[in-house]
C-alpha positions as CSV (number, residue, x, y, z in Angstrom):
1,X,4.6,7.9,4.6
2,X,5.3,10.4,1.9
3,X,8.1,10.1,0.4
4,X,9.0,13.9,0.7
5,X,8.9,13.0,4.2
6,X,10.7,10.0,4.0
7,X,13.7,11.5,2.0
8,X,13.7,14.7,4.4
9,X,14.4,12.5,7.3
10,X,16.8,10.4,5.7
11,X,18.7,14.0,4.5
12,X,18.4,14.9,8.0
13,X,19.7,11.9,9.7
14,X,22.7,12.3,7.4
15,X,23.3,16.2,8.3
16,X,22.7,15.1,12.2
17,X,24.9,12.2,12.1
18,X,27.5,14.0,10.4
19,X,27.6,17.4,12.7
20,X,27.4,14.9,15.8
21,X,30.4,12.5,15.3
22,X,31.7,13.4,11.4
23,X,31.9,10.0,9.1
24,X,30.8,7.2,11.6
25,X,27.8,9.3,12.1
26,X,27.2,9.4,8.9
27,X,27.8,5.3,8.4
28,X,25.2,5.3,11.3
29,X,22.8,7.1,9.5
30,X,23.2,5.1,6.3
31,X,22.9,1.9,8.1
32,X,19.9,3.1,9.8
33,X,18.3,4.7,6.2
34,X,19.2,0.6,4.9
35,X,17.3,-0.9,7.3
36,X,14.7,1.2,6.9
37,X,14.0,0.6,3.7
38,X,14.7,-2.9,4.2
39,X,11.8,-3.3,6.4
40,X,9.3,-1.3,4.4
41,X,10.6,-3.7,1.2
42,X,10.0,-7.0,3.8
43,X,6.5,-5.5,4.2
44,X,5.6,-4.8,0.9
45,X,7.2,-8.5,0.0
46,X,4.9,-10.0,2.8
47,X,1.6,-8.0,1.9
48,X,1.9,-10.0,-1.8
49,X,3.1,-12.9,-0.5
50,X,-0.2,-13.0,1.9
51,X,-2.1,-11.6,-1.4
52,X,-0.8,-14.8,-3.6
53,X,-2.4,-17.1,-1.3
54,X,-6.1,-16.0,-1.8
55,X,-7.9,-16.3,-5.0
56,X,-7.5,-13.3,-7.3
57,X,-10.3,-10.0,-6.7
58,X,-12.0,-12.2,-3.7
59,X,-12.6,-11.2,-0.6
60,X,-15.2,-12.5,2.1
61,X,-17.5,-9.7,2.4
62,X,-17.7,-6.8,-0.6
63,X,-20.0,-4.6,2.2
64,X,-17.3,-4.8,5.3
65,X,-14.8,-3.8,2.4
66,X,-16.6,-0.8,1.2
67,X,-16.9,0.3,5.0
68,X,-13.3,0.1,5.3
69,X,-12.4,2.0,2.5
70,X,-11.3,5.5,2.9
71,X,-9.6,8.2,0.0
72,X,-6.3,8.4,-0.2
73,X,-5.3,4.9,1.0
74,X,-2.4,3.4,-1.1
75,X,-2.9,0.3,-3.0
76,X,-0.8,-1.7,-0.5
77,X,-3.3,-1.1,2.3
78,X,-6.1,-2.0,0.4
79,X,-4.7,-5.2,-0.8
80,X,-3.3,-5.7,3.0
81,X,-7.1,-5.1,4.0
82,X,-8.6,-7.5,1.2
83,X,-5.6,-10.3,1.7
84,X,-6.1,-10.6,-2.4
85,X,-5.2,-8.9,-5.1
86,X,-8.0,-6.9,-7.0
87,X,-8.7,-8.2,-10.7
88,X,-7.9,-5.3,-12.8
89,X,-11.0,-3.8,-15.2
90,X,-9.7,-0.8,-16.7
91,X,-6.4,0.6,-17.6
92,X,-7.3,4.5,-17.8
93,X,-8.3,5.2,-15.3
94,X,-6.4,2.6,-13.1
95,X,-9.7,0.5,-11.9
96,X,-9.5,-2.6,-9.9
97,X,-12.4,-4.8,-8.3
98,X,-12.8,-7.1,-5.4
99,X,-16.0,-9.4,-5.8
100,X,-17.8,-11.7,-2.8
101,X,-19.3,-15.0,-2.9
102,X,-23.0,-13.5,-3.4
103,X,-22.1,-11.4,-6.3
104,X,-21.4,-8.0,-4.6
105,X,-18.6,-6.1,-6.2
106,X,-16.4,-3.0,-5.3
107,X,-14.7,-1.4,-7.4
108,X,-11.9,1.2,-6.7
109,X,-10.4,3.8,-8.7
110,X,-7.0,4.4,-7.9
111,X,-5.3,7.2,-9.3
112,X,-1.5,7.6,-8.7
113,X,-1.6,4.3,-6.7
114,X,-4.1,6.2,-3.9
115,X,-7.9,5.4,-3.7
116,X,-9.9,8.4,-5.6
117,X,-13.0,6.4,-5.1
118,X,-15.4,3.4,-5.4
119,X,-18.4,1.8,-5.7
120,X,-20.3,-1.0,-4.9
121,X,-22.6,-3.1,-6.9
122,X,-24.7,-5.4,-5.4
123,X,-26.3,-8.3,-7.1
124,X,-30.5,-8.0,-7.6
């Protein structure tokens, strides 16, 4: 979600909550901004956690990969997608790869944590 988004509906819960029933509504909306946040923190925390696991810029198939990939999906979705993270090749610009077990690379240039765009390399 955007965070523009995000912060407009959070604004809006509070202006809603407090017009409908004045300070619990407004403890309402809080609570229901925490636990939202709470559960996009418990999926970020289980994305890694699933990413730790698997050896580091691996996934099974480099092609299926490059299928999948799409611009302008965040970082978190792509290492969802790949269940590893990438191994990091450049800095500037913010490149990361994901390599198979027959040599076939992608590479993916992210830029403000978004896909831009990417490549794959294939062995031969």
């Amino acid at each position: 979600m955007n965070p523009v988004v995000g912060w407009a509906l959070a604004f809006i819960a509070l202006v809603a909550g407090w017009f409908s029933y004045g300070w619990p509504g407004i403890a309402l909306a809080f609570s229901v901004i925490v636990f939202w946040l709470l559960i996009q923190f418990n999926r970020s925390v289980r994305v890694m956690r699933d990413a730790s696991e698997a050896p580091v810029g691996h996934v099974p198939s480099a092609v299926m990969l490059h299928s999948k990939l799409s611009v302008g999906q965040p970082m978190l979705q792509i290492v969802r997608m790949t269940k590893s993270l990438g191994r990091r090749v450049s800095e500037s610009p913010e490149i990361w790869s994901w390599t198979d077990d027959s040599g076939a690379d992608v590479r993916i240039t992210f830029d403000k944590g978004v896909c831009a765009s990417w490549t794959l390399d294939r062995p031969g």
